[in-house]
BAGUVEX-849550 format. One record per residue: x, y, z of N, C-alpha, C, O in turn. Coordinates in pm, whole numbers, plus 50000, padded with zeros to 5 digits. Each point is the difference from the previous one (the first is absolute). Example, Ala and Ser with C-alpha at 12.3 -4.5 7.8 and 13.67 -1.06 7.14 Angstrom:
513194943150780499115011950000500905012050000501044999850066
498615010749862500825011950006499235010950073500515011150017
***
This chain:
679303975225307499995010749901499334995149871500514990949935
498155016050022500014998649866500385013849911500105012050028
500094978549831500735011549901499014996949882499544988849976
500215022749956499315003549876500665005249956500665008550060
499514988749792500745003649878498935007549910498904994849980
501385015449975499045003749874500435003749885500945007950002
498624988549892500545000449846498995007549917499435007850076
499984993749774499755005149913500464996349890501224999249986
497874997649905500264995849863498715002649908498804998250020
502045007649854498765008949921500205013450009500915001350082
498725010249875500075015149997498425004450070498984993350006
501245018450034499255008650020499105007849907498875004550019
501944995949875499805012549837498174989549962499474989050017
500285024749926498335000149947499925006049914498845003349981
501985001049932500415003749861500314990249869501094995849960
497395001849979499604989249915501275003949883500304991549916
500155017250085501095001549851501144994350039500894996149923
499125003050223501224993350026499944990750061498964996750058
502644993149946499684988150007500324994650181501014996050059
497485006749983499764997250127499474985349978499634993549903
500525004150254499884983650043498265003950017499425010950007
500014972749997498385003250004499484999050113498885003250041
502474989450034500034998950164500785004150031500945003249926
499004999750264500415000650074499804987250136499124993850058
502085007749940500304984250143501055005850081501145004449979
497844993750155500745003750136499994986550065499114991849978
501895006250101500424984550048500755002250141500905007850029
498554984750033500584998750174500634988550002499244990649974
501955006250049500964991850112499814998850144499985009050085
499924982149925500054999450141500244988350087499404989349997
501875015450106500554985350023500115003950182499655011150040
500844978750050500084999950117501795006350020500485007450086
500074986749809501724996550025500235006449854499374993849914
501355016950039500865002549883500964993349959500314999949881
500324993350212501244994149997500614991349893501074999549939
497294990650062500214988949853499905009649838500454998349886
498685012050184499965004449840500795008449959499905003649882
500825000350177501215009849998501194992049880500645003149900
499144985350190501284988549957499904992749884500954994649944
497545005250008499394997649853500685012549890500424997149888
499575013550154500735013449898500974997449971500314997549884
500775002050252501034997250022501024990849903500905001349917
498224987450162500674984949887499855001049872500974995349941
497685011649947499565000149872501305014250001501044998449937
498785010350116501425009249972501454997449964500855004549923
499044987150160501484990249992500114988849889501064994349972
498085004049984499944989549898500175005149873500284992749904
499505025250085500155001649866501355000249955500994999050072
499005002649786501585001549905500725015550079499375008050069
501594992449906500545016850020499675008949917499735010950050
500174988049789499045010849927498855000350045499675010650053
499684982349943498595004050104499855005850116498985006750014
501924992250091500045001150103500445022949947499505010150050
501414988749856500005013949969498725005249957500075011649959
498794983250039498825013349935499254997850128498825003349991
501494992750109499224996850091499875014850142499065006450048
502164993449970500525013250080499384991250157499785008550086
500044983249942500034995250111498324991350002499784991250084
499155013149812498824994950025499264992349911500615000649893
498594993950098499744987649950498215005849941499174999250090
500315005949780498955003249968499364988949922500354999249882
498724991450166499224991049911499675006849793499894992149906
500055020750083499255000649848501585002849936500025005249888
501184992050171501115001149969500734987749966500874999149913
498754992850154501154985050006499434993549893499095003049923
501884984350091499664988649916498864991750014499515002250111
499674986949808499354996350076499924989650069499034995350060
502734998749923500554988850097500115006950161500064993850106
499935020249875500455006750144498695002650076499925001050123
499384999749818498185002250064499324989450057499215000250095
501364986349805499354991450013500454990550119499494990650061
502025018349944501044993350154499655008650151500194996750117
499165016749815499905006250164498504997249997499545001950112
499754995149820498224997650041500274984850086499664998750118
500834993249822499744986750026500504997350102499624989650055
501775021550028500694999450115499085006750094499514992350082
500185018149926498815005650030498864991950046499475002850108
500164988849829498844993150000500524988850124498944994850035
501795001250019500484991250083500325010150145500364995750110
499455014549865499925006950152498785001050026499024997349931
501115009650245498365001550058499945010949962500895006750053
498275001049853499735010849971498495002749921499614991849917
499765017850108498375002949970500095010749892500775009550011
498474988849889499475013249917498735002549963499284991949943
500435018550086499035006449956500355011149886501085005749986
497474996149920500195008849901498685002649988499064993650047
500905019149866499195007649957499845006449870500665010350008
498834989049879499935004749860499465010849962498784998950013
501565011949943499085010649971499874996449852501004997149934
497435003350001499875003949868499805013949973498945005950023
502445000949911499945017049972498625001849948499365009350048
500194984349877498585007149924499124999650052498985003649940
500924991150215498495002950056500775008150159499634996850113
501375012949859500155008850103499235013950005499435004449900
500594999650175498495011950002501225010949994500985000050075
498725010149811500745009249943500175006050083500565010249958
499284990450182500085015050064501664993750051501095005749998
498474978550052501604993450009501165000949929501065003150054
498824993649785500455004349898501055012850044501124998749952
498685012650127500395008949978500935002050150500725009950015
499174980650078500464998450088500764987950040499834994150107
501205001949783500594986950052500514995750131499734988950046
501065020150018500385000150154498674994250070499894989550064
499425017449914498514998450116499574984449945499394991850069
501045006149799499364989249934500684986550101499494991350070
501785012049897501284989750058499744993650134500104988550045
499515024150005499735003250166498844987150033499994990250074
499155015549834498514995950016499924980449974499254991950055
501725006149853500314985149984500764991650100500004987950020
500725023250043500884989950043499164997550182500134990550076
499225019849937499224998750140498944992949982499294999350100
500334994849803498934987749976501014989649998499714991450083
501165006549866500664986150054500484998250123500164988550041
500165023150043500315001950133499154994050064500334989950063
497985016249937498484996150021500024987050002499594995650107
500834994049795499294990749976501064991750107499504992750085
501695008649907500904993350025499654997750194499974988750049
499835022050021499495002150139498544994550049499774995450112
499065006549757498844994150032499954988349983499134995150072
501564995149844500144989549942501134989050128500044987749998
500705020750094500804998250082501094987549920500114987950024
500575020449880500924991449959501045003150028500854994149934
499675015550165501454997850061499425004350163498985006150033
502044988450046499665001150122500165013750071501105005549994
498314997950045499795011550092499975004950137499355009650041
501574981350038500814993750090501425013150007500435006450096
499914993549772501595000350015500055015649877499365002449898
501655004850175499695012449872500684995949894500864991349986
498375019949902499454997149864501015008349945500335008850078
500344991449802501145008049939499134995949838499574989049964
500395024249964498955000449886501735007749928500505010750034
500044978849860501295007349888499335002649928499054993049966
501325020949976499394999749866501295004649867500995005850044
498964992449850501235003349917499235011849933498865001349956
502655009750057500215017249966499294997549853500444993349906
498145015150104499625002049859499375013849973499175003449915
501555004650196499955014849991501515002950047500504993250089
500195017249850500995013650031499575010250082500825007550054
497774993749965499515011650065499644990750171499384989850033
501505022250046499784997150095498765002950121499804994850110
499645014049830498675002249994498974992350003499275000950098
500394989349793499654993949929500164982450126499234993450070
501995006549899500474989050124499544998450144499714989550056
500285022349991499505002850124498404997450019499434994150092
499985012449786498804998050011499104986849966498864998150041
501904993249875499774987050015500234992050119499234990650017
501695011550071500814995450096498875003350116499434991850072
500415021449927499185002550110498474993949994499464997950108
499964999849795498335001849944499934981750015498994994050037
502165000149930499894985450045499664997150127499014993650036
502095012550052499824999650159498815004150072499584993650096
499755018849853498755004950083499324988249922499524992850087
500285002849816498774995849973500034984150039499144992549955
501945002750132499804987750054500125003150138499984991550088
500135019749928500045002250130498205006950026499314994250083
500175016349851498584996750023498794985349954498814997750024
502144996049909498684991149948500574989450075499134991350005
501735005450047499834986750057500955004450101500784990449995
499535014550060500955009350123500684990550042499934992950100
500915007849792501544994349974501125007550000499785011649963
501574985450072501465009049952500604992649888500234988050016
500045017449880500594993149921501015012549965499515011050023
502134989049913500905004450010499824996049828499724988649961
500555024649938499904999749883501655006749977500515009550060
500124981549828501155002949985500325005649856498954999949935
501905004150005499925010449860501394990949958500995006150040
499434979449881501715001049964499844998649848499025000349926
502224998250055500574995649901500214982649958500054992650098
500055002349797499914986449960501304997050032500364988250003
500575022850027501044994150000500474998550112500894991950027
498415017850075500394998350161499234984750041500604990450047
498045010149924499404992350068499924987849843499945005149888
500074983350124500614990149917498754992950004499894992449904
499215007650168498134992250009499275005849908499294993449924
500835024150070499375005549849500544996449890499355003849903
501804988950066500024990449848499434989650036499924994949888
499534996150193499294993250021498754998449975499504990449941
499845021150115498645006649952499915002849846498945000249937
502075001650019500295008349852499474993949913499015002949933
501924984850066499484984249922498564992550003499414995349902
500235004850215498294995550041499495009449917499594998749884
500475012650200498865011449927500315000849823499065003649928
501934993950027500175000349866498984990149953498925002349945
501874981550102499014991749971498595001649985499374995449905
500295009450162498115003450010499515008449929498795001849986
502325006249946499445016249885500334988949905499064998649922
501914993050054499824992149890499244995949910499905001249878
499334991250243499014987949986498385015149997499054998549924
501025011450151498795006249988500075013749835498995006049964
501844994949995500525009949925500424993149818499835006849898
500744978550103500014995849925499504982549997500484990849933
498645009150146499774986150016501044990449984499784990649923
501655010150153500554992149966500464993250177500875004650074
498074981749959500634996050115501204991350013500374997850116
500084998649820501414990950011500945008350127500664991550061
499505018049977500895002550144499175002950084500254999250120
498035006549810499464999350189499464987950042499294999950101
500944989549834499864985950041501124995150081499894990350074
501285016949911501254995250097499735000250179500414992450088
498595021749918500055005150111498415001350026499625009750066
499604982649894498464998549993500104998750157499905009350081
500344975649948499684995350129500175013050130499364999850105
501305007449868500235011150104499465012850044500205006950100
498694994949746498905010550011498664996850091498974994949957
501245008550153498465000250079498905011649931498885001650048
501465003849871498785009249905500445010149909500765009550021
498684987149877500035010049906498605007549963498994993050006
500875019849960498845003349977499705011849922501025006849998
498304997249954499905015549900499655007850111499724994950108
500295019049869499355009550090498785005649920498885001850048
501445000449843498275002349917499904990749936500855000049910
498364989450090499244986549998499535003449814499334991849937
***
């Protein structure tokens, strides 16, 4: 079994009066076994104080914690077998017609890391493929059609099955996993600050812009 995790960090918004991110970062997980990284949440969960543990409600958000707690789940992290890939959007060179279609936009990003991840043959394709992604729509509509538009389009371009899943951070415990990486990398691309995506450097097989 392989498993893909997918995350997001940065906004969507293109409204210069307001205070939108200048990026966008989409980020893939991807491991053979969940098991170890499950147990990385887990243990950093268990380690916190009990007031902390109250604003938490069961999940663990990297732009939330301390930065003794980031610097404990990157670096634990970093000692499992696990792959990332990412992808950067710079908002100001998106073609306005996108602008007006974030769904399609979302869509459109996250099936280029799909792309790369299958042509590049960085997980095996042997064994079926489970693609998580964490709830960043209410509309179920909306869900479906991400869900579905993933599947045909690895199923016509490289005629593959891959099984696209819709949870919560709090059901599935690998999307705080993803949370923290992908944070790390809006960090370092958003405020030039690499001190945590250096924790988890060694584990990125690619990072890349989509408009160059």
């Amino acid at each position: 079994m392989a498993y893909i995790f997918l995350d997001e960090s940065g906004d969507l918004g293109f409204d210069s009066n307001k205070k939108s991110s200048k990026f966008f970062v989409v980020t893939f997980l991807f491991v053979k076994n969940k098991g170890p990284v499950e147990k990385v949440i887990k243990k950093v969960a268990r380690n916190l104080s009990k007031k902390e543990l109250k604003k938490h409600v069961g999940i663990l958000h990297a732009c939330k914690e301390k930065p003794k707690t980031i610097i404990k789940t990157l670096g634990m992290l970093n000692e499992k077998d696990i792959s990332v890939l990412s992808i950067h959007l710079n908002k100001a060179k998106v073609y306005t017609k996108l602008r007006d279609e974030k769904h399609v936009l979302y869509n459109y990003v996250s099936n280029i890391l799909l792309d790369r991840i299958f042509t590049k043959k960085l997980i095996s394709l042997d064994s079926p493929i489970i693609l998580i992604a964490s709830r960043r729509e209410t509309n179920r509509f909306l869900n479906d059609n991400f869900k579905n538009y993933l599947e045909n389009q690895v199923k016509n371009n490289h005629k593959l099955d891959i099984c696209v899943k819709i949870k919560t951070p709090e059901a599935e415990k690998c999307l705080q996993a993803v949370d923290f990486i992908c944070w790390a990398i809006y960090k370092k691309k958003e405020l030039g600050d690499e001190s945590y995506y250096n924790l988890i450097r060694q584990k990125i097989v690619e990072e890349s812009p989509l408009f160059p």
